[in-house]
C-alpha positions in Angstrom: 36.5 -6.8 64.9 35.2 -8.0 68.6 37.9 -5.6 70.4 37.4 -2.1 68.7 34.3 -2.7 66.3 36.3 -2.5 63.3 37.4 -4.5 60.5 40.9 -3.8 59.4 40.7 -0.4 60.0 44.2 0.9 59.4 43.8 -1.0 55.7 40.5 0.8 55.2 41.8 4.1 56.2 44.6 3.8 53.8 42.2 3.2 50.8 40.5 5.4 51.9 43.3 8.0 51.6 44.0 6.3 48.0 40.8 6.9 46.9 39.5 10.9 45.9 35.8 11.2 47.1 33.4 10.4 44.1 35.9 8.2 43.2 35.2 4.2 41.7 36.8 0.9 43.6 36.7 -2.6 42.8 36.9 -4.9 45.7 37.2 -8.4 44.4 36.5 -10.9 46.8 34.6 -8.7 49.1 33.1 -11.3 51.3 30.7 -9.1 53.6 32.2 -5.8 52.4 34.9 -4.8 55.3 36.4 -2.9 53.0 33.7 -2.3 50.5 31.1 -0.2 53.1 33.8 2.3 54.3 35.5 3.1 51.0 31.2 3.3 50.1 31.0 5.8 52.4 34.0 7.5 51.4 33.3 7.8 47.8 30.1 9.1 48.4 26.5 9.3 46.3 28.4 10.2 43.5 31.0 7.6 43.4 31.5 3.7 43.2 32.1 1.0 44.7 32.0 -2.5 42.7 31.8 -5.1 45.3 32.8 -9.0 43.7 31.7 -12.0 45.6 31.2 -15.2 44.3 29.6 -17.2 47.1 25.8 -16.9 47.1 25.3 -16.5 50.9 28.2 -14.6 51.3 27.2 -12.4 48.6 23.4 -12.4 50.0 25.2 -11.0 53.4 27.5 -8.5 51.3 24.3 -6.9 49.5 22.1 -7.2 53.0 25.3 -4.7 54.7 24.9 -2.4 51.7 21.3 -1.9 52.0 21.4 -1.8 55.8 23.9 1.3 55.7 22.0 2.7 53.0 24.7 2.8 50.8 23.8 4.4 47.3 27.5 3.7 46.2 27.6 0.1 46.6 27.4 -1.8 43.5 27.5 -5.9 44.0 28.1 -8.4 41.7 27.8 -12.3 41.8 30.7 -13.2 40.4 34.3 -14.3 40.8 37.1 -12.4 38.9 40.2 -14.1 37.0 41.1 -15.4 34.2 
């Protein structure tokens, strides 16, 4: 992240790649959204992006980065996922 700017970036391209604009994702465990704000992006106005983080600050932080980009797509949840 310090050297180039970017978080995982050859992960998030690949999902990216995975995932067809207007598309939906579920990242569970999405801490401050690395991955959630570029697939966001990708997927577009029209698509989804379900953002799972169970921690209140970190999820405070997660919702703060989706607002910030102005990310229509982002969808945040409060919770942890398992059984």
């Amino acid at each position: 992240l310090i050297s180039d700017g970017h978080w995982n970036r050859h992960e998030a391209r690949l999902l990216s790649w995975l995932l067809p604009p207007n598309g939906v994702a579920v990242d569970a465990g999405a801490n401050i959204g690395g991955f959630t704000l570029p697939l966001a992006r990708h997927v577009g106005n029209d698509g989804e992006v379900h953002a799972f983080e169970p921690f209140r600050m970190t999820f405070q932080m997660l919702t703060a980065n989706c607002a910030l980009n102005g990310l229509q797509s982002c969808y945040t949840h409060q919770q942890a996922l398992g059984s």
